[in-house]
N, C-alpha and C positions, 0 to 999 in steps of 0.2 A: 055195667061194663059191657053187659052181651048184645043190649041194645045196640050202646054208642057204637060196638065191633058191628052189630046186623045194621046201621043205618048208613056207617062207609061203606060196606060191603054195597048195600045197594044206591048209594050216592058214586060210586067207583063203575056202579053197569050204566048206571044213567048217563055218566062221562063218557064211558066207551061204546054207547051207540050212540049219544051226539055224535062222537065223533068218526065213528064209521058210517054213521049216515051221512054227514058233511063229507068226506073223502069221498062215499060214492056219487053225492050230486055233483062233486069236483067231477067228475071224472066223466059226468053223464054230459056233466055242460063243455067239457073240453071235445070230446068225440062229437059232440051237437054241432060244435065251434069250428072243428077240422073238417067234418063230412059234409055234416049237412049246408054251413054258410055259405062256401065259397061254390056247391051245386045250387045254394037259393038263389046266390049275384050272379052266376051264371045261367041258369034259365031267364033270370030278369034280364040279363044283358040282351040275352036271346027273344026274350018277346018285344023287346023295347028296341031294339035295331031292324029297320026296312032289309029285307032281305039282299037287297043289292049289295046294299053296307054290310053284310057277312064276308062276303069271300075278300072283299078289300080290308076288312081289319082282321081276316085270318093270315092272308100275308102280309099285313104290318106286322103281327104277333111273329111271325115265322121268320122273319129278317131280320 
């Protein structure tokens, strides 16, 4: 019996850092997802646009 109780016991830690490890990559990939994409698409927009085409699509943005 003291087994089966020491093997949930630690089949029950084994579940709760899966899953705090999963909740924390959630959360690492969401903040990745918020910050860092749309500053990666925005620097790529920015080397991949001739600079002329800057101020012209910053006031289409702005209208």
């Amino acid at each position: 019996m003291a087994t089966v109780a020491g093997t949930y016991i630690h089949l029950s830690d084994i579940v709760v850092i899966i899953v705090y490890f999963l909740l924390v990559l959630l959360m690492g990939l969401w903040v990745s997802d918020v910050i860092l994409r749309p500053s990666i698409l925005w620097t790529r927009d920015v080397i991949a646009t001739p600079p002329m085409l800057l101020s012209g699509s910053a006031d289409y943005v702005l209208h």
